[in-house]
C-alpha positions as CSV (number, residue, x, y, z in Angstrom):
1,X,38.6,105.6,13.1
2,X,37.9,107.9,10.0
3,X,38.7,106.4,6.9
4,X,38.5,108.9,3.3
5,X,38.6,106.8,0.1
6,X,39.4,108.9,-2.7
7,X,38.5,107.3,-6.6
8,X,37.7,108.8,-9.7
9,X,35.0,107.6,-10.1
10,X,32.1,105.7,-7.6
11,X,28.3,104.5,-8.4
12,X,26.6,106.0,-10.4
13,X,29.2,107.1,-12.5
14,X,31.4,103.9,-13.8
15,X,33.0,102.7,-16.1
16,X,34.4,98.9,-14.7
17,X,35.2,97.2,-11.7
18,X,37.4,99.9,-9.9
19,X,34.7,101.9,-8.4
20,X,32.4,98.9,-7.8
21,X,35.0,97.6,-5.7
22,X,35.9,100.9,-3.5
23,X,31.8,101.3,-3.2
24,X,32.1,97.6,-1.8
25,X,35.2,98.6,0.1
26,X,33.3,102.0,1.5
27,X,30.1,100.0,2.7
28,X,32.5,97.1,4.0
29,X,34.0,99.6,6.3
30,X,30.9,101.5,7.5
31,X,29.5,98.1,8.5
32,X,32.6,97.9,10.7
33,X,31.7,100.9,12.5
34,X,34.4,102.8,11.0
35,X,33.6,106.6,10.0
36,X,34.0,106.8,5.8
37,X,33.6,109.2,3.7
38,X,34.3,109.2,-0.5
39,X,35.7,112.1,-2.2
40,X,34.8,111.3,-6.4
41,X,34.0,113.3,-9.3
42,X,31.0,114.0,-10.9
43,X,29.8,114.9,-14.4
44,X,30.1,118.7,-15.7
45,X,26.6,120.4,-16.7
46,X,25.4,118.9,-19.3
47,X,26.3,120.9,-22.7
48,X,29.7,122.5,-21.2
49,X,32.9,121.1,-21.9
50,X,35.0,122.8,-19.4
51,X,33.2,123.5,-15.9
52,X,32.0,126.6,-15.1
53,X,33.4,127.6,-11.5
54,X,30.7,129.8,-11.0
55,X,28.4,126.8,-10.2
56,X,28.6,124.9,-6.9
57,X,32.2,123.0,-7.0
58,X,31.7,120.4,-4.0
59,X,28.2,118.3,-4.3
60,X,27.4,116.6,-1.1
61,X,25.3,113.3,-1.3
62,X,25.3,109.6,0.2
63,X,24.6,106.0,-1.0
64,X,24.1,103.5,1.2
65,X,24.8,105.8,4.1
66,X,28.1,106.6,3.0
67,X,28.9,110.0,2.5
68,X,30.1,111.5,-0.9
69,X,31.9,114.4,-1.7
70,X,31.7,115.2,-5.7
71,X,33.0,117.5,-8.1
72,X,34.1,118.2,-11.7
73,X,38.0,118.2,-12.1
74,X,38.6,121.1,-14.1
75,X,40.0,119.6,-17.4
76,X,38.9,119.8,-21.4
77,X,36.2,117.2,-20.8
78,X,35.1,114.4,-18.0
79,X,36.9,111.2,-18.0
80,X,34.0,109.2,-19.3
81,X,33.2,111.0,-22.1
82,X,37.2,110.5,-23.3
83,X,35.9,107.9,-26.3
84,X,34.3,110.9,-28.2
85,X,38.0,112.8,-28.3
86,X,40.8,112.5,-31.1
87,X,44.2,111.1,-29.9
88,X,45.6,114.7,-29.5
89,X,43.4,116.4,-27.5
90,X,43.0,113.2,-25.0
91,X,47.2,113.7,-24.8
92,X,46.7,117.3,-23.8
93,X,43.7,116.1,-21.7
94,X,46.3,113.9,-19.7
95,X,49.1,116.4,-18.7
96,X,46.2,118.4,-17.4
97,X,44.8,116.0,-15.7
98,X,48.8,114.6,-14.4
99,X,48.8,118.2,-13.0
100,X,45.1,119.0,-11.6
101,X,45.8,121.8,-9.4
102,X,41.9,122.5,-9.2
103,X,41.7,119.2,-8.0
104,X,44.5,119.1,-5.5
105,X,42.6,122.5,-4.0
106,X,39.5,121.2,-3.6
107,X,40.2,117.7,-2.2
108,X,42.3,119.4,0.0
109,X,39.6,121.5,1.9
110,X,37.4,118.3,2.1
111,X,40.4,116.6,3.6
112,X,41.1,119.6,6.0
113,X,37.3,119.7,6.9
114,X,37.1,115.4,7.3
115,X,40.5,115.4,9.2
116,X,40.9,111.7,8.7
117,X,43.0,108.9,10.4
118,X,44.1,107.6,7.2
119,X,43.1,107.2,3.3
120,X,42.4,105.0,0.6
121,X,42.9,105.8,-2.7
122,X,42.0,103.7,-6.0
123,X,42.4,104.8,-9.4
124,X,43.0,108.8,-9.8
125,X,43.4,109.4,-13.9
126,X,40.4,112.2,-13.9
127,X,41.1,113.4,-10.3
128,X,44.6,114.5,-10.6
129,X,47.9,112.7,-9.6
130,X,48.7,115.2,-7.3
131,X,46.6,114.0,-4.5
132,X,48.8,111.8,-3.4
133,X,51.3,114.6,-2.8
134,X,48.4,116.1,-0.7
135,X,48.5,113.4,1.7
136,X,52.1,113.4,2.2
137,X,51.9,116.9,2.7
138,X,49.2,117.3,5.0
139,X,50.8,114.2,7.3
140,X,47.5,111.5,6.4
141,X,48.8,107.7,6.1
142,X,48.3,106.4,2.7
143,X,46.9,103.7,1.2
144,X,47.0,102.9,-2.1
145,X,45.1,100.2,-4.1
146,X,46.1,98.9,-7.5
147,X,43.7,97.8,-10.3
148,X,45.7,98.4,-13.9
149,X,48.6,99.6,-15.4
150,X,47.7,103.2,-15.5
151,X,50.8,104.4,-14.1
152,X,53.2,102.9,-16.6
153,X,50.7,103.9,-19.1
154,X,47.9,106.2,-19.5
155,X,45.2,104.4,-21.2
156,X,45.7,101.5,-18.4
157,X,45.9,99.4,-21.1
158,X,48.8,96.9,-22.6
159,X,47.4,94.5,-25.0
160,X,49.4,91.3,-25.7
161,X,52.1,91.5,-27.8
162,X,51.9,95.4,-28.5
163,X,54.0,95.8,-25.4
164,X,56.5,98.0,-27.0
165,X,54.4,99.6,-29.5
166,X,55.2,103.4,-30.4
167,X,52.5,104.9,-28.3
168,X,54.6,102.9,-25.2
169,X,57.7,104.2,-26.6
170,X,56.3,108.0,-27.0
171,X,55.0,108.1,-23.0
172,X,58.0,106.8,-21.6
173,X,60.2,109.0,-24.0
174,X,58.3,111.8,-22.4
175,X,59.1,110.4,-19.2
176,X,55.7,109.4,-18.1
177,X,56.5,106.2,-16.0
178,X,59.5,108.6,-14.4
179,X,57.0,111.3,-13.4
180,X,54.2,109.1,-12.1
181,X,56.5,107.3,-10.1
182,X,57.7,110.4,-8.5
183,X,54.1,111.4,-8.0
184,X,52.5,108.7,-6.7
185,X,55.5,107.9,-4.4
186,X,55.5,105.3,-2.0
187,X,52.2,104.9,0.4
188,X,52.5,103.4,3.7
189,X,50.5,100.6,2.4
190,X,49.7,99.5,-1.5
191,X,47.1,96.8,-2.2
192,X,47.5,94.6,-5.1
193,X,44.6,92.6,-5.7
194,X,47.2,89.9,-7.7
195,X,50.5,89.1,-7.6
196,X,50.6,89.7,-11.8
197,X,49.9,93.5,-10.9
198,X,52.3,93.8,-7.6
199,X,55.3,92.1,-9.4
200,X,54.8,94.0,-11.9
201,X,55.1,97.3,-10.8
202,X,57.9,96.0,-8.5
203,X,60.0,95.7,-11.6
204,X,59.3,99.2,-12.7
205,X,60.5,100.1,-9.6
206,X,57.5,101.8,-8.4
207,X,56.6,102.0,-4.3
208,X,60.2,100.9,-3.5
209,X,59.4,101.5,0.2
210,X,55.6,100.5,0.5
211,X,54.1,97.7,2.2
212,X,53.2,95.6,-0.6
213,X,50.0,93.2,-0.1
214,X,48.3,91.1,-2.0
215,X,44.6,90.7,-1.3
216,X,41.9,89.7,-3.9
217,X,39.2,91.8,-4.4
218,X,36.3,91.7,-2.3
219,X,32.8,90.4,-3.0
220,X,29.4,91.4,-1.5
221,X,28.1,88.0,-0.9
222,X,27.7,83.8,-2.4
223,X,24.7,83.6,-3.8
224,X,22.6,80.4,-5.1
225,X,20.8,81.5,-8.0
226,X,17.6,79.2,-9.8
227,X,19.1,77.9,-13.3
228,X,16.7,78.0,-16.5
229,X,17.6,74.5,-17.8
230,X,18.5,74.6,-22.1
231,X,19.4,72.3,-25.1
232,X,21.6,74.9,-25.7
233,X,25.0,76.3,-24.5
234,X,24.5,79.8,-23.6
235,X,27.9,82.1,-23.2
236,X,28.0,85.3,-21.5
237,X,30.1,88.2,-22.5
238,X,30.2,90.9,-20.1
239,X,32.4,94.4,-20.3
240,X,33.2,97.3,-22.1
241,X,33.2,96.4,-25.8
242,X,35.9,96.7,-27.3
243,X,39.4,95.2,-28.9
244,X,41.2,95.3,-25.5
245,X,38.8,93.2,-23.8
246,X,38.5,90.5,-26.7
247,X,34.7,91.5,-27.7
248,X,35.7,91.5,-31.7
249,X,37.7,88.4,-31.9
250,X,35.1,86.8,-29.9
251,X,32.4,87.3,-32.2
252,X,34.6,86.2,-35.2
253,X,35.5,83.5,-33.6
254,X,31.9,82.7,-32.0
255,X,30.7,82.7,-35.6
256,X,33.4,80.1,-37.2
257,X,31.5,77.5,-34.7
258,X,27.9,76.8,-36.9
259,X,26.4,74.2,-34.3
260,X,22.6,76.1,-34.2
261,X,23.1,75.2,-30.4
262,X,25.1,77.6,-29.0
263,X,24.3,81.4,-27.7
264,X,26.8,84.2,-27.2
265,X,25.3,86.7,-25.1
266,X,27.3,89.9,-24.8
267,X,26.2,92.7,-22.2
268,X,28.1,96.0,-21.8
269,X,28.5,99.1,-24.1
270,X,31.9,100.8,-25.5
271,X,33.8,102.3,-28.4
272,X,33.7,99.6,-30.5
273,X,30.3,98.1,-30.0
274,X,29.2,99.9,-33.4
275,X,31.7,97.5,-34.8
276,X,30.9,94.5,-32.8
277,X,27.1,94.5,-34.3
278,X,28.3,94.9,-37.7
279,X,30.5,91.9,-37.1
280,X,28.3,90.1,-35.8
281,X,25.1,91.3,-38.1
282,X,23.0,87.9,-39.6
283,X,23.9,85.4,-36.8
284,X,20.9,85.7,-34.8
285,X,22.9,83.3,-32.2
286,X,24.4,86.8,-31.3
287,X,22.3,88.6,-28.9
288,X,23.1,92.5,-27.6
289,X,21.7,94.1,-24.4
290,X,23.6,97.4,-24.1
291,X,24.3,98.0,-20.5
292,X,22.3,96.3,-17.8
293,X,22.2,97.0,-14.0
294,X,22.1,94.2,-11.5
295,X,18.4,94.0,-11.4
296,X,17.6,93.9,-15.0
297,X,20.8,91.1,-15.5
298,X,19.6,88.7,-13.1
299,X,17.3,87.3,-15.2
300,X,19.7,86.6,-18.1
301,X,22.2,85.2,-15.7
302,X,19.7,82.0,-15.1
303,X,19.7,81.0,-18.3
304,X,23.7,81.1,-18.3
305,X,26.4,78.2,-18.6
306,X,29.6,80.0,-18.9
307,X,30.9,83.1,-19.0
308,X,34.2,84.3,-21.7
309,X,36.4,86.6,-20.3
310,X,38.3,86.6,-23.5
311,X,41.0,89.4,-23.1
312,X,43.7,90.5,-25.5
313,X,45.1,93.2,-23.1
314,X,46.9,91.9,-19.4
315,X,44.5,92.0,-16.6
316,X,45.1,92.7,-13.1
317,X,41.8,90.5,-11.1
318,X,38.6,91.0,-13.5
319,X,35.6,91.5,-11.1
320,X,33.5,90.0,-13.6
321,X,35.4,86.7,-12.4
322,X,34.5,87.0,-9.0
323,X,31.2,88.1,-9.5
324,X,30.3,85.4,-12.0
325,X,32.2,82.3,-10.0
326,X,30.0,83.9,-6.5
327,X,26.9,82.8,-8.0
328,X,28.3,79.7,-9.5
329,X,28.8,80.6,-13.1
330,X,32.3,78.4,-14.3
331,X,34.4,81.0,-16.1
332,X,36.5,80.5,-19.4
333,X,39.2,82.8,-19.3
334,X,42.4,83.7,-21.3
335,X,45.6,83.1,-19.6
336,X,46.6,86.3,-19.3
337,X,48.1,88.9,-16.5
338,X,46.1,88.0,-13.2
339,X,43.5,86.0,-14.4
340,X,44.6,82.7,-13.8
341,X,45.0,83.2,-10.1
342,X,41.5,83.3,-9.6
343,X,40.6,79.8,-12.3
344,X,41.5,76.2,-11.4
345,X,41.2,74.1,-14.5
346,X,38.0,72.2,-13.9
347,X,37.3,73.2,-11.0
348,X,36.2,76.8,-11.5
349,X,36.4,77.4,-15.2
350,X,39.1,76.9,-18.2
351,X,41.9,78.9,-19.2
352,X,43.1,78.8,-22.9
353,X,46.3,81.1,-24.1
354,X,45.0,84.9,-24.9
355,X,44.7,85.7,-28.6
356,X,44.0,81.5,-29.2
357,X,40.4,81.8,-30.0
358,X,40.8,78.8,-32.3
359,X,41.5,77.0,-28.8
360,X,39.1,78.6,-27.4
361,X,36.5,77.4,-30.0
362,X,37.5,73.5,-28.9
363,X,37.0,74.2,-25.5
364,X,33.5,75.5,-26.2
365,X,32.7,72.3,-28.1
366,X,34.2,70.4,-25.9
367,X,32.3,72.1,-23.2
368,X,29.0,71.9,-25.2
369,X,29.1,68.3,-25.7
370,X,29.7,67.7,-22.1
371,X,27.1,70.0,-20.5
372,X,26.3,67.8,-17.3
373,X,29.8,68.6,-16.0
374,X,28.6,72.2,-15.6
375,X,26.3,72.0,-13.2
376,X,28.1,70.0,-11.2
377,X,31.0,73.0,-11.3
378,X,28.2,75.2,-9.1
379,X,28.9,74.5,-5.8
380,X,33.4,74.6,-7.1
381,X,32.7,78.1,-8.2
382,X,30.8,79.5,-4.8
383,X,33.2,78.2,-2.8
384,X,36.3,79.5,-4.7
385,X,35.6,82.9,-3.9
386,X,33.7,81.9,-0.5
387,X,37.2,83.5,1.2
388,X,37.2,86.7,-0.6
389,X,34.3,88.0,0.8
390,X,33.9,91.7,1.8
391,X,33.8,90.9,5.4
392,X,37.0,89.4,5.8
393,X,38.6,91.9,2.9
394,X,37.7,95.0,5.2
395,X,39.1,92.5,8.4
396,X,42.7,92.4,6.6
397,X,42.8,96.1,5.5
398,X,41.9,97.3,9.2
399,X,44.4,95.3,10.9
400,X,47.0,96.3,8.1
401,X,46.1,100.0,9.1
402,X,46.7,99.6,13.0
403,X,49.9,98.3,12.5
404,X,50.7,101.4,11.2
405,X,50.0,103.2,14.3
């Protein structure tokens, strides 16, 4: 069978756990002796800010023996750089970007040329929402896979208790949620990876005639990794830093704690880390890495006890969760969107109510003065996620796919 999985974006170029997941997802099915093949953007030249069509449009590469198509959506600027934009132009950016015909083009001569059985999509802001028009036209079975709120909202983001701020208001005044519904339509198949994210798109009436499924999202492997023993309790932040995610209040809160005996290590870059070392500057308790690729974390995550997934905005299935509970890292988490589908009190990690950090501060302590329990959460935390592994992810989404024959 020849499976395309369309994303915008796929390693090297990322920007969370979206395109980490469909490269999992990609090799997954390869292993499975199916024939894949990733259609994803890629930077513009460097110094231009629209693309210059006179340059090669398609770039054909592979990783991991899975073949990638890339290319630059023509648009005002790539969706990475969108932090270095003012509100108005990112706005414009969007409605080109809802209406990519230079996208929908060029995707579809690599689908013409691929002819596959069926494809995957994942997120699409910075490909074009028209692909999925595409696939209904050109007769290819869609599947769709969910990760945020992007199609209720553009930035993907709703933070707790701004749900009906003005910028909310403005997009669905401008009918936004109406538009992307009748864009994205309804796929043969969409994947939720939690039941937060598939209820809740169910009550904005999206994919009214889908196969809904929820399936958690997939891991590489368990892994038993050599712990660096400490008198100290040493926290792990890791994500894109900014207000969303919790980073900020973190730190503020971090530093109302003053036992010398505690360690917040935060790894990740984003629009507010400027911010984040100015709140954090004189409490050398605070340590920065920037961003860090699997081989140069691994030896920070051995000196780890916990890691804070402390976010303000409603998550759909955080893969730093399942990445940090597979090598048996307990996770303290707040209670927010999907996130406490994947954490059993005690067992896993802690939950404490989002935007609580003052509860979240007693649950360190408490945590800190009872450090033996920790290691003793190891083997919990493996075998929590011991079911979601890649192997038996690609095993549901195959046998999903042939009863749509």
């Amino acid at each position: 069978m020849k499976i395309g999985i369309i994303t915008n974006l796929y390693p090297p170029f990322v920007r969370g756990g979206a395109e980490m997941i469909a490269a999992i997802e990609a090799e997954g099915l390869k292993k499975e002796w199916q024939h894949v093949f990733v259609v994803t953007t890629k930077p513009s030249l460097p110094g231009t800010a629209l693309m210059k069509i006179k340059h090669k449009v398609i770039f054909q590469d592979e990783v991991n023996e899975v073949p990638i198509y890339r290319f630059t959506p023509f648009n005002l600027y790539y969706y990475l750089n969108d932090f270095k934009y003012p509100g108005f132009i990112r706005l414009l950016w969007h409605f080109f970007d809802i209406f990519n015909i230079f996208s929908y083009w060029t995707v579809k001569k690599i689908l013409l040329k691929e002819q596959p059985d069926v494809v995957i999509t994942h997120n699409l802001m910075g490909l074009g929402f028209l692909i999925p028009a595409l696939l209904r036209k050109l007769k290819i079975k869609h599947i769709h896979t969910l990760h945020d709120v992007q199609l209720v909202t553009p930035s993907g983001l709703i933070i707790k208790d701004k749900e009906k701020s003005w910028i909310h208001k403005l997009f669905k005044y401008l009918g936004y949620i109406r538009i992307m519904r009748r864009l994205i339509g309804s796929p043969e198949i969409v994947v939720s990876p939690s039941k937060f994210l598939r209820d809740y798109y169910q009550r904005s009436n999206f994919f009214t005639k889908s196969k809904k499924i929820v399936l958690p999202n997939p891991i590489k492997r368990v892994l038993k990794i050599e712990k660096i023993s400490s008198f100290n309790l040493e926290l792990l932040f890791l994500g894109q830093i900014n207000r969303a995610k919790g980073a900020l209040e973190l730190i503020k809160s971090f530093r109302r704690i003053k036992s010398p005996h505690l360690r917040l290590h935060i790894v990740g870059v984003g629009q507010d880390l400027r911010k984040a070392k100015q709140l954090a500057k004189g409490d050398k308790r605070i340590i920065f890495y920037g961003w860090l690729y699997h081989q140069d974390l691994s030896p920070l995550l051995k000196k780890i006890d916990v890691v804070v997934v402390p976010s303000l905005c409603y998550e759909n299935s955080p893969t730093v969760i399942y990445e940090s509970l597979s090598i048996g890292l307990p996770v303290m988490a707040a209670d927010i969107g999907g996130v406490a589908e994947l954490i059993e009190e005690g067992r896993n990690g802690w939950i404490f109510p989002a935007g609580d950090f003052d509860s979240l501060n007693k649950k360190i302590m408490s945590l800190y003065q009872q450090r033996e329990k920790i290691a003793l959460m190891t083997d919990n935390c493996r075998h929590s996620v011991q079911k979601y592994t890649i192997d038996k992810y690609v095993n549901k989404i195959l046998t999903n796919i042939n009863e749509l024959k």
